[in-house]
mmCIF file as gemmi writes it, N, C-alpha and C atoms, coordinates in Angstrom:
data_model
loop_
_atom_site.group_PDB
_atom_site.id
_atom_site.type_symbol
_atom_site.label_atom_id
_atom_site.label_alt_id
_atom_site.label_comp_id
_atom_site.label_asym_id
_atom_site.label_entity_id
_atom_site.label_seq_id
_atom_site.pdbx_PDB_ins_code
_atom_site.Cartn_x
_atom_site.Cartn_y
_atom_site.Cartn_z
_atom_site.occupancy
_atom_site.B_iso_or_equiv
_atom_site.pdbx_formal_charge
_atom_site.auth_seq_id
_atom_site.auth_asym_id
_atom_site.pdbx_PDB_model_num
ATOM 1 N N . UNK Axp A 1 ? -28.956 149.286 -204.479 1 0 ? 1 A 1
ATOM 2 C CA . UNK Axp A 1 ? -29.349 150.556 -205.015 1 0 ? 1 A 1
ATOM 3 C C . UNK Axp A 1 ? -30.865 150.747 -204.86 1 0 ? 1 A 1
ATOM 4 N N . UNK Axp A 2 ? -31.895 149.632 -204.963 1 0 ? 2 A 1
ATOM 5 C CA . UNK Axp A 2 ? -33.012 149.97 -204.812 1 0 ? 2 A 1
ATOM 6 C C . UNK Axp A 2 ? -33.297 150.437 -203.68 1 0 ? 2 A 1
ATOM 7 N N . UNK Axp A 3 ? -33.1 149.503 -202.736 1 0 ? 3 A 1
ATOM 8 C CA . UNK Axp A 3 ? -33.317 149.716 -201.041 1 0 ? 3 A 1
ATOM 9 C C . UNK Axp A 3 ? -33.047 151.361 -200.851 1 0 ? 3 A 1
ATOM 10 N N . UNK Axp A 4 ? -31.817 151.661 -201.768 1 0 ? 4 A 1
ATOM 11 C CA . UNK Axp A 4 ? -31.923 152.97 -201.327 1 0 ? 4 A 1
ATOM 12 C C . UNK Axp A 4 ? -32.741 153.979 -201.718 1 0 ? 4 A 1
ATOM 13 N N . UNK Axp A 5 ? -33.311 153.747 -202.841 1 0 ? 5 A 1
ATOM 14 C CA . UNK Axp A 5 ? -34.313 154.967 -203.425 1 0 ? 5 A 1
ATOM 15 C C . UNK Axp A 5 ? -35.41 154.551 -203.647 1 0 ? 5 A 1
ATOM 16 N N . UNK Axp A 6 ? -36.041 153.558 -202.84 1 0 ? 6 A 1
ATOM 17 C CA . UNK Axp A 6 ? -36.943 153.166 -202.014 1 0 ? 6 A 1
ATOM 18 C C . UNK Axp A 6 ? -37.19 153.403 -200.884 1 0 ? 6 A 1
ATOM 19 N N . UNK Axp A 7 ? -35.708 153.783 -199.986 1 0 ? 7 A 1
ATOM 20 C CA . UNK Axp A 7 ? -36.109 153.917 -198.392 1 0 ? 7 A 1
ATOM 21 C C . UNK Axp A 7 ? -36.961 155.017 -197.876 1 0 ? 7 A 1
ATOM 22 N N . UNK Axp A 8 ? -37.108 156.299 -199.054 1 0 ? 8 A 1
ATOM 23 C CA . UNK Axp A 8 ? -37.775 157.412 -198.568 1 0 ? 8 A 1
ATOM 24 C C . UNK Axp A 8 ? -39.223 157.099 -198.909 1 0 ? 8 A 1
ATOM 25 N N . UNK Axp A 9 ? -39.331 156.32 -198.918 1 0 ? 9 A 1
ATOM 26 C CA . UNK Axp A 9 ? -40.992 155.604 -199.79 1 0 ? 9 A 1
ATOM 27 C C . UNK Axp A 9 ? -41.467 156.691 -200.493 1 0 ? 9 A 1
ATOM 28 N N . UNK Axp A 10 ? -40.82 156.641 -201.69 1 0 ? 10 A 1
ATOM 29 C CA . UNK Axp A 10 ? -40.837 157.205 -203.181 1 0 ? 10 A 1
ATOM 30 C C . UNK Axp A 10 ? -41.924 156.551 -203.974 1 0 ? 10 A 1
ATOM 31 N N . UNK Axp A 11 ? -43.125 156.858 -203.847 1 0 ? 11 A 1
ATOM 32 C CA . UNK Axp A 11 ? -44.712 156.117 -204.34 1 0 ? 11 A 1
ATOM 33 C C . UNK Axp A 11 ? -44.38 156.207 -206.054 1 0 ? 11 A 1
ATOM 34 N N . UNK Axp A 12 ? -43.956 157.138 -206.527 1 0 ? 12 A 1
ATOM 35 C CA . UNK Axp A 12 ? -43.648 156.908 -208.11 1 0 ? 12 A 1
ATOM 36 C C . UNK Axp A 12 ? -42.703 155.261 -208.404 1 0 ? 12 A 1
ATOM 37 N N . UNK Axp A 13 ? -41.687 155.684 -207.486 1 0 ? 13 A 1
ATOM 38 C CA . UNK Axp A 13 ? -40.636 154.229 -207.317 1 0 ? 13 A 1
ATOM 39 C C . UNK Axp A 13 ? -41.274 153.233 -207.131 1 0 ? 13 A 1
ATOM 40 N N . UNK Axp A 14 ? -42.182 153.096 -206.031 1 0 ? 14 A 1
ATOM 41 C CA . UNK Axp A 14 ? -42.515 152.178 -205.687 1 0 ? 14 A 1
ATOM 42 C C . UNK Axp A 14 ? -43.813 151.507 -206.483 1 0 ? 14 A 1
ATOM 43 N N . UNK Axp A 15 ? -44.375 152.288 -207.108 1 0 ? 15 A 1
ATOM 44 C CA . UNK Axp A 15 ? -45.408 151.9 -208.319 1 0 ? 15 A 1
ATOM 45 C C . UNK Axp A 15 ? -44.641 150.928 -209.17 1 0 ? 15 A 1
ATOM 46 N N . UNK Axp A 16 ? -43.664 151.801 -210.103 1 0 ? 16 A 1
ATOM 47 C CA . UNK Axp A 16 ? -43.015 150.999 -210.715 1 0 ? 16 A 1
ATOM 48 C C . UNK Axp A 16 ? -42.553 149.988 -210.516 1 0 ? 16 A 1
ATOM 49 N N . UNK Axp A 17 ? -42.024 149.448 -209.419 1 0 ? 17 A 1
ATOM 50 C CA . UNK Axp A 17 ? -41.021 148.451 -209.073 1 0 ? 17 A 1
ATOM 51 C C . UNK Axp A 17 ? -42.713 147.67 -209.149 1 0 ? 17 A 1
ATOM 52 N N . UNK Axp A 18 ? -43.388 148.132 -208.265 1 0 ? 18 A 1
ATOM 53 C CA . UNK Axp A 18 ? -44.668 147.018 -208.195 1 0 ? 18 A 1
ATOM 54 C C . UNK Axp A 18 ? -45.163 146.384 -209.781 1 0 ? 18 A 1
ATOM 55 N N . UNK Axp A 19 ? -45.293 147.888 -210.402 1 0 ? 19 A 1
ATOM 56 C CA . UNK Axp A 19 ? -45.593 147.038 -212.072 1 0 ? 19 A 1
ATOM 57 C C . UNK Axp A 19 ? -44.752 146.313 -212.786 1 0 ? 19 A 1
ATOM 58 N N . UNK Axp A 20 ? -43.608 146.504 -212.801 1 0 ? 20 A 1
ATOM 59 C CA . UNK Axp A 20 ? -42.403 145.824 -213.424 1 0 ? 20 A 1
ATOM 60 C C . UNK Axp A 20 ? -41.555 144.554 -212.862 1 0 ? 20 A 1
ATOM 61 N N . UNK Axp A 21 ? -41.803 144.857 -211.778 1 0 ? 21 A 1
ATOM 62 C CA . UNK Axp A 21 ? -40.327 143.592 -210.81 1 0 ? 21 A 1
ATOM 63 C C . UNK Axp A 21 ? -41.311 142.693 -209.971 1 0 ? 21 A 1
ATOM 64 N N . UNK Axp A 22 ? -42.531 143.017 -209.935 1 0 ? 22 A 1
ATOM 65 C CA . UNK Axp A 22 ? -42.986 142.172 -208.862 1 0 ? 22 A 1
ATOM 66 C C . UNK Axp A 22 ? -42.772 140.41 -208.303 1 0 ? 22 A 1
ATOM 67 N N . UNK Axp A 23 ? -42.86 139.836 -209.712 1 0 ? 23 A 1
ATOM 68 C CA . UNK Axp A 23 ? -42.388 138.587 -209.805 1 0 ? 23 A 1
ATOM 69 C C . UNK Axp A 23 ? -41.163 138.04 -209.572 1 0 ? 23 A 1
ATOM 70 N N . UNK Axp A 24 ? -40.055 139.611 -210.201 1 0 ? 24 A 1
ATOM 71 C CA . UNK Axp A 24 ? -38.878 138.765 -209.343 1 0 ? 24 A 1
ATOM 72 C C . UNK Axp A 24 ? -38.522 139.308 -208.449 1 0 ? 24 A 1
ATOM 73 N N . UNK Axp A 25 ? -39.04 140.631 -207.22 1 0 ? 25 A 1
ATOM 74 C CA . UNK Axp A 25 ? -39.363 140.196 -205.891 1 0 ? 25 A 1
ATOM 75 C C . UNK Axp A 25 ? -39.439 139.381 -205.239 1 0 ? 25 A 1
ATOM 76 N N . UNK Axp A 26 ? -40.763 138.523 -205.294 1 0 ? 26 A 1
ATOM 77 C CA . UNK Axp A 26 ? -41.112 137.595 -205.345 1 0 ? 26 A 1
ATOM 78 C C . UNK Axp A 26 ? -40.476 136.588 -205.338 1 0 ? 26 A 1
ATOM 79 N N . UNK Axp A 27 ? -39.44 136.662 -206.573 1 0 ? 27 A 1
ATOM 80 C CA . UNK Axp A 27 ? -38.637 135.543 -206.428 1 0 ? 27 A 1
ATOM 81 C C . UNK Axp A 27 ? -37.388 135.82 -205.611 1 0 ? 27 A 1
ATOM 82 N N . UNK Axp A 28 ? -36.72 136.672 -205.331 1 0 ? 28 A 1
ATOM 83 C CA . UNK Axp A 28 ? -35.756 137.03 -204.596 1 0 ? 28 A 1
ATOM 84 C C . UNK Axp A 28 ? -35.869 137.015 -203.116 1 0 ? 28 A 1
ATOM 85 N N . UNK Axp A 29 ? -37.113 137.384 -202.927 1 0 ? 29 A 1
ATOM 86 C CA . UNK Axp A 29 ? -37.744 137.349 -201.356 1 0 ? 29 A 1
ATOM 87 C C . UNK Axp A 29 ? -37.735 135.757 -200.979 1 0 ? 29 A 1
ATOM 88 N N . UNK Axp A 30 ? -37.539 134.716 -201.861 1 0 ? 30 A 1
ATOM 89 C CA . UNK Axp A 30 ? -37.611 133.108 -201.583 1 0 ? 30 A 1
ATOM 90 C C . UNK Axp A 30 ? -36.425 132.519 -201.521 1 0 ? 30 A 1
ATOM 91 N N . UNK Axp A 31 ? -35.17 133.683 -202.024 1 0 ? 31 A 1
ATOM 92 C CA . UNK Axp A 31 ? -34.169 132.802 -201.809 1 0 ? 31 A 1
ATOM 93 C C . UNK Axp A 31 ? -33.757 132.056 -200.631 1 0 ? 31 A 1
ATOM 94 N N . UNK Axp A 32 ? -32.932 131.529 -200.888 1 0 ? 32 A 1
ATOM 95 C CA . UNK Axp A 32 ? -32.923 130.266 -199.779 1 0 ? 32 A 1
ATOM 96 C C . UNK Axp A 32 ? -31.847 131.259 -198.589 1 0 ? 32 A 1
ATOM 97 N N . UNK Axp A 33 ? -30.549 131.914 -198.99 1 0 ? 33 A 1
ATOM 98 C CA . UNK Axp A 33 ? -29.687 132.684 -198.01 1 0 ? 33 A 1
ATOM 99 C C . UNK Axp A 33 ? -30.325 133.832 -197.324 1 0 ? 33 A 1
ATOM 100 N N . UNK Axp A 34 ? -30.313 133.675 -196.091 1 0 ? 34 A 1
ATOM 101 C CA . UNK Axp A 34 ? -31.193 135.162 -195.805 1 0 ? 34 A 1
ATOM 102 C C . UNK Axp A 34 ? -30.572 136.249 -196.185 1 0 ? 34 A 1
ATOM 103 N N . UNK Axp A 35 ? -28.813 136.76 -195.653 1 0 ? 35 A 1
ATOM 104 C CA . UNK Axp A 35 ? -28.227 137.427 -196.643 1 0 ? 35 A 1
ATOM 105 C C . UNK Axp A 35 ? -28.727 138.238 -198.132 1 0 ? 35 A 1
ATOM 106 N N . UNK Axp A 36 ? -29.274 137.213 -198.573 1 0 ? 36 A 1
ATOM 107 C CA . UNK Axp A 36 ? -29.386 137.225 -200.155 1 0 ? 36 A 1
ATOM 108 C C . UNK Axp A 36 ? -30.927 137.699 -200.478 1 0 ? 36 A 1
ATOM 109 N N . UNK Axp A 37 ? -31.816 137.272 -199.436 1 0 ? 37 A 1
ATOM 110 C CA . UNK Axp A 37 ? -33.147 136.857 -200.058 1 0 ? 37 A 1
ATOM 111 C C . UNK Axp A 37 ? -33.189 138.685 -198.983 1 0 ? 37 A 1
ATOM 112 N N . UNK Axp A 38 ? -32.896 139.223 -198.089 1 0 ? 38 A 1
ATOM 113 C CA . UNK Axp A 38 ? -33.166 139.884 -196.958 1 0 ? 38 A 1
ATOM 114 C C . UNK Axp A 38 ? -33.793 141.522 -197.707 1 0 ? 38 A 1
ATOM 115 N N . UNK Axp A 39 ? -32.383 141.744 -198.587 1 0 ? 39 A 1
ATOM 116 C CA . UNK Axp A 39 ? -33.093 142.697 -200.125 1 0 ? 39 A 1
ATOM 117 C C . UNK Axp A 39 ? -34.248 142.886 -200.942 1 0 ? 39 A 1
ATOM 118 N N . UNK Axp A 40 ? -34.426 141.746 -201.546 1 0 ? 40 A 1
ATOM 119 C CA . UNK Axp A 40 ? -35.941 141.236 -201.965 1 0 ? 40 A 1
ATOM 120 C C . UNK Axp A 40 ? -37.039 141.087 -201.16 1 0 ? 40 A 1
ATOM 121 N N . UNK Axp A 41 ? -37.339 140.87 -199.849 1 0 ? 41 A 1
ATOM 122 C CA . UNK Axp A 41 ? -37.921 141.214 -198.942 1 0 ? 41 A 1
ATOM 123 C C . UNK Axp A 41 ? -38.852 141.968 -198.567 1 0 ? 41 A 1
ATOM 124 N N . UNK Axp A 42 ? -36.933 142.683 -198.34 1 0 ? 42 A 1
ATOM 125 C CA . UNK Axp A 42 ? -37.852 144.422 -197.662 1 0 ? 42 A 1
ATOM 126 C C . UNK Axp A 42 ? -38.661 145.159 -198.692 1 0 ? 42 A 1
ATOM 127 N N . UNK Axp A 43 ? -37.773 144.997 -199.859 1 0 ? 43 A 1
ATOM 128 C CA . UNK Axp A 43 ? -38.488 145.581 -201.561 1 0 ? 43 A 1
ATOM 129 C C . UNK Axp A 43 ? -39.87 145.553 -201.606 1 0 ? 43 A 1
ATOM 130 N N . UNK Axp A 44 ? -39.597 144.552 -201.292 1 0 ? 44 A 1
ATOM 131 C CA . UNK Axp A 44 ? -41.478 143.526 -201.393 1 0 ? 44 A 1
ATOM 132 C C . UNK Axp A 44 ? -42.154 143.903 -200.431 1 0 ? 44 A 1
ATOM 133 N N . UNK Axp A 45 ? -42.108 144.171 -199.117 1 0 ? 45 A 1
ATOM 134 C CA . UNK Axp A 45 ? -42.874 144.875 -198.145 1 0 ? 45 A 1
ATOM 135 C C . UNK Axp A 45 ? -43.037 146.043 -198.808 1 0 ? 45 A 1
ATOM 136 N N . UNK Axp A 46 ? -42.022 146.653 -199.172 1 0 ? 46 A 1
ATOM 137 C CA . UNK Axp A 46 ? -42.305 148.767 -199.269 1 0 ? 46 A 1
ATOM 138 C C . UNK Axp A 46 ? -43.241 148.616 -200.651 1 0 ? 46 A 1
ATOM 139 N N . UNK Axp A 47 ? -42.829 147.46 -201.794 1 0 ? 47 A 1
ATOM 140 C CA . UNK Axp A 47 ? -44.309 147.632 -203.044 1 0 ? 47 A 1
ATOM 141 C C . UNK Axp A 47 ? -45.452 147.352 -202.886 1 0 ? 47 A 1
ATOM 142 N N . UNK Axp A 48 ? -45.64 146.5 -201.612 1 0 ? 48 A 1
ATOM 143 C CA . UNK Axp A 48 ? -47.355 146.378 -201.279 1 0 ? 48 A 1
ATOM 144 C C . UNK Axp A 48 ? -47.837 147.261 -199.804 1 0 ? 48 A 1
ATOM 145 N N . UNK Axp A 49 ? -47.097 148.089 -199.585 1 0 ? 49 A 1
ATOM 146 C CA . UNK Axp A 49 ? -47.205 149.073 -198.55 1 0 ? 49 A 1
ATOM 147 C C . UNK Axp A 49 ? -46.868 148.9 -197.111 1 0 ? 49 A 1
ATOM 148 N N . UNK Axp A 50 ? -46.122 148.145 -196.997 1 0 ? 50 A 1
ATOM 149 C CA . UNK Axp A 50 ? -46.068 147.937 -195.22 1 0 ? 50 A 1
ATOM 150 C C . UNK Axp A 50 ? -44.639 149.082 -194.936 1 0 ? 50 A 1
ATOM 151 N N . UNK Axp A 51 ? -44.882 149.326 -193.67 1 0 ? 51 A 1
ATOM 152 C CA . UNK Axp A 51 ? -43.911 150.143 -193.248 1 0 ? 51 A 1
ATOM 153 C C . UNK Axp A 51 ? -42.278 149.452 -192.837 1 0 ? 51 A 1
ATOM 154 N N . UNK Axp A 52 ? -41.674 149.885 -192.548 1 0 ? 52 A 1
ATOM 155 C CA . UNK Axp A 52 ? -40.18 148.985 -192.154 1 0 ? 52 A 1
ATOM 156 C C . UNK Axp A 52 ? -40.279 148.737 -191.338 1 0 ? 52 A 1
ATOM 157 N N . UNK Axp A 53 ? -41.121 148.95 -189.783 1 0 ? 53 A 1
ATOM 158 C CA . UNK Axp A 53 ? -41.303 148.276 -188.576 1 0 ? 53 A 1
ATOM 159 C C . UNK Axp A 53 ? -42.058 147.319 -188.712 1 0 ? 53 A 1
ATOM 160 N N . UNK Axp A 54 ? -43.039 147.023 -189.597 1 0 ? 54 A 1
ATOM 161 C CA . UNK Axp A 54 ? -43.831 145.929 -190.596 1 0 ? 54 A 1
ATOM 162 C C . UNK Axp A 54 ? -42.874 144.578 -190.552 1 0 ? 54 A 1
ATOM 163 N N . UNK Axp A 55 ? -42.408 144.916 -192.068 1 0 ? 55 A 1
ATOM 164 C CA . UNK Axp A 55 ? -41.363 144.422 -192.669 1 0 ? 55 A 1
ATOM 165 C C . UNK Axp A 55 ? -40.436 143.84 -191.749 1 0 ? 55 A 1
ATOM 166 N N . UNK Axp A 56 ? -39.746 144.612 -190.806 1 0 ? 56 A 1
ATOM 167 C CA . UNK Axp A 56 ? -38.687 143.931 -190.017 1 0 ? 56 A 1
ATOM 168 C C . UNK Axp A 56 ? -39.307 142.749 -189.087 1 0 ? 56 A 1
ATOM 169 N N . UNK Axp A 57 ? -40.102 142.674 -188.611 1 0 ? 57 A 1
ATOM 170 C CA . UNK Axp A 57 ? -40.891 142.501 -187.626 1 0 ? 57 A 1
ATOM 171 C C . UNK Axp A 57 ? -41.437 140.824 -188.271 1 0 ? 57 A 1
ATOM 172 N N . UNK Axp A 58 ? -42.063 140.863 -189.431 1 0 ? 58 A 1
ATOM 173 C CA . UNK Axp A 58 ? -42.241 139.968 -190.064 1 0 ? 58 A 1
ATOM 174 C C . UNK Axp A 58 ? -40.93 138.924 -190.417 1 0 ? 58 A 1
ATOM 175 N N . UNK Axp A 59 ? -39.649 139.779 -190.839 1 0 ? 59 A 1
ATOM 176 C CA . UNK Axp A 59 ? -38.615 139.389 -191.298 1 0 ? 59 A 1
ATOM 177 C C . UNK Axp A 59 ? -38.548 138.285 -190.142 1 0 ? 59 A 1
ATOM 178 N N . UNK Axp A 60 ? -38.345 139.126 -188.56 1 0 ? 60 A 1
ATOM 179 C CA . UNK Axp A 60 ? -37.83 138.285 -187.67 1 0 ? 60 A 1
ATOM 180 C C . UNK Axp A 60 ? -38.624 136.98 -187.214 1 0 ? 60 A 1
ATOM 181 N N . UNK Axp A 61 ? -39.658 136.982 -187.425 1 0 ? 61 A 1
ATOM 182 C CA . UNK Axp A 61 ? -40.63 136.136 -187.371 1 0 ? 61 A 1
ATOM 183 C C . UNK Axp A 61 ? -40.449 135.228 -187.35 1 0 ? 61 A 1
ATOM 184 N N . UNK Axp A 62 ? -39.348 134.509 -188.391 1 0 ? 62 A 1
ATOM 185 C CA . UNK Axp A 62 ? -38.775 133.32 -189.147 1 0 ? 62 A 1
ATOM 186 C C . UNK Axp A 62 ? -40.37 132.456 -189.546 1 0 ? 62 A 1
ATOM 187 N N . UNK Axp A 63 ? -41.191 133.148 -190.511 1 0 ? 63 A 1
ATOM 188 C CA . UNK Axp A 63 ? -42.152 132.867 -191.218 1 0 ? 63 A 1
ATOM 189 C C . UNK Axp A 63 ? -42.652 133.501 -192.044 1 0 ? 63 A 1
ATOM 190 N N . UNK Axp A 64 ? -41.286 133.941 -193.154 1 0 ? 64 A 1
ATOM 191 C CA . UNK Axp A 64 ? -41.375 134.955 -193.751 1 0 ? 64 A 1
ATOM 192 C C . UNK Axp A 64 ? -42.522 134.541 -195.218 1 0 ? 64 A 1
ATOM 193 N N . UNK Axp A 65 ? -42.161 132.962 -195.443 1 0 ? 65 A 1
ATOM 194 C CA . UNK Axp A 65 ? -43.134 132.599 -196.299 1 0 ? 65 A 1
ATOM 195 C C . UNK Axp A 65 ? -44.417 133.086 -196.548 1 0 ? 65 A 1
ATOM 196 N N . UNK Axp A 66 ? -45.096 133.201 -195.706 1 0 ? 66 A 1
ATOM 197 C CA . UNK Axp A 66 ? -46.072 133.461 -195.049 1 0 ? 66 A 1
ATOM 198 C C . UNK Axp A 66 ? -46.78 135.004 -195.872 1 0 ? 66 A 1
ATOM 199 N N . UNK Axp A 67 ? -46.243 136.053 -195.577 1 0 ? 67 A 1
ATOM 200 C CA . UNK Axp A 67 ? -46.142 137.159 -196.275 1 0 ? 67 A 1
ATOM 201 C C . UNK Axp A 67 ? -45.959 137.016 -197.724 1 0 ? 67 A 1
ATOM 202 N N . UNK Axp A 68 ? -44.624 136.57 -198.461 1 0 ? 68 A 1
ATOM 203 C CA . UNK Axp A 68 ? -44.42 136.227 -199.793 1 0 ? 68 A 1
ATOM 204 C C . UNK Axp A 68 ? -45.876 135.397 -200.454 1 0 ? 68 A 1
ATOM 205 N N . UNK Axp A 69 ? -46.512 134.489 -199.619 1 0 ? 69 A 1
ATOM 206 C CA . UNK Axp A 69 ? -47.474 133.385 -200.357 1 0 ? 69 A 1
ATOM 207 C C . UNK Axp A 69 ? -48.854 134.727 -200.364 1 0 ? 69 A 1
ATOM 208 N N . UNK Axp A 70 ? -49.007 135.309 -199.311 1 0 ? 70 A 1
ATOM 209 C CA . UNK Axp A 70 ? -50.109 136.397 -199.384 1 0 ? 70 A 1
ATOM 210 C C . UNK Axp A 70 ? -50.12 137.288 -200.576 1 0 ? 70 A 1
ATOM 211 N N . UNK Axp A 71 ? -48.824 138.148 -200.955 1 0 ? 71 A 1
ATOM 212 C CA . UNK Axp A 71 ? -48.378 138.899 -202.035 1 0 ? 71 A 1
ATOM 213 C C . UNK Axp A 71 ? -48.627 138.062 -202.893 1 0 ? 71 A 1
ATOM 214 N N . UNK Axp A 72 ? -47.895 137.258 -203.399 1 0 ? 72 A 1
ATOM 215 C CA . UNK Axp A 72 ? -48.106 136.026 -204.306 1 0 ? 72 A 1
ATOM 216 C C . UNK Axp A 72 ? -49.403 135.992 -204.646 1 0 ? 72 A 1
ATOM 217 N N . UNK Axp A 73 ? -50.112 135.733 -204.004 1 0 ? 73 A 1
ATOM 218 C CA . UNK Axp A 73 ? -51.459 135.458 -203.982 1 0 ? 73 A 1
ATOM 219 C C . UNK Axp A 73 ? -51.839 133.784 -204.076 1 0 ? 73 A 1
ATOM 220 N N . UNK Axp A 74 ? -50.803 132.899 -203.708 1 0 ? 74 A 1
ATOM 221 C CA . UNK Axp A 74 ? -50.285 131.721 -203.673 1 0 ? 74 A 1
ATOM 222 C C . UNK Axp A 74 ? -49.873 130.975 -202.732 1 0 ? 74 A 1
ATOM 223 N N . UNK Axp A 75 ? -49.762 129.638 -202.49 1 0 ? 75 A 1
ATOM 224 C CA . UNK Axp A 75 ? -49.17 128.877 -201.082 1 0 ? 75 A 1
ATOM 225 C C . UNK Axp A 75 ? -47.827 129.039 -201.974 1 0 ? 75 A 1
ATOM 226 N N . UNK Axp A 76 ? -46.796 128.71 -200.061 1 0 ? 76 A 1
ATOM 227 C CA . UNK Axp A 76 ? -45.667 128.865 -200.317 1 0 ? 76 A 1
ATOM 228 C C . UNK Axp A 76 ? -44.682 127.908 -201.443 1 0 ? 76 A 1
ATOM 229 N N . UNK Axp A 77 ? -43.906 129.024 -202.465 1 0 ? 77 A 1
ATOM 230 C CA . UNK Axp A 77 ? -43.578 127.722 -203.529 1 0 ? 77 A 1
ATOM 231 C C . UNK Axp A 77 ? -42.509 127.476 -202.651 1 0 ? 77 A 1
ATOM 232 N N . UNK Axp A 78 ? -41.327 126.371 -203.551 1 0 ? 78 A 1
ATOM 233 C CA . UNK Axp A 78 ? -40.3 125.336 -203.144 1 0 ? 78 A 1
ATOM 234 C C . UNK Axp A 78 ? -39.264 126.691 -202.993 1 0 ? 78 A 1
ATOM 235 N N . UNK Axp A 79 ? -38.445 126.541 -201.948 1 0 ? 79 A 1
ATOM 236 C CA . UNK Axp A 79 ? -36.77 127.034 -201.785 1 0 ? 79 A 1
ATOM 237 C C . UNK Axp A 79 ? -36.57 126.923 -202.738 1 0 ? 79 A 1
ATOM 238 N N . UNK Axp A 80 ? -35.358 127.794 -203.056 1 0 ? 80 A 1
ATOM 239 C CA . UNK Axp A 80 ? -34.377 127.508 -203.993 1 0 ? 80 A 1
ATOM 240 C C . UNK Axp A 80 ? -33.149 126.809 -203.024 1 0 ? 80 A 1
């Protein structure tokens, strides 16, 4: 449901989600299934502003840590 009323990059939405959820973004963007973690992610790209050609691009990377530890403002924590 977020992804979706997020996808029009809704800056009110996306404020919020940034003030409220960021941490468990954050944490969702680390899950270990990509499946799973792929949601939390993209979330997390559109609350600190990157575009979806961004985001995807990074996704494919397979160094997605990388991004999460920047947001974070942190080295990469442990998998779940």
């Amino acid at each position: 449901m977020l992804l979706s009323l997020t996808a029009g990059g809704d800056s009110e939405v996306l404020e919020r989600l940034r003030e409220r959820a960021l941490p468990a973004l954050i944490d969702m963007a680390h899950w270990k299934n990509p499946g799973h973690s792929e949601g939390g992610y993209f979330l997390l790209g559109r609350v600190v502003g990157l575009s979806e050609e961004e985001i995807a691009e990074k996704w494919g990377s397979g160094d997605r840590e990388r991004l999460i530890a920047e947001i974070a403002g942190a080295q990469p924590l442990p998998r779940r």
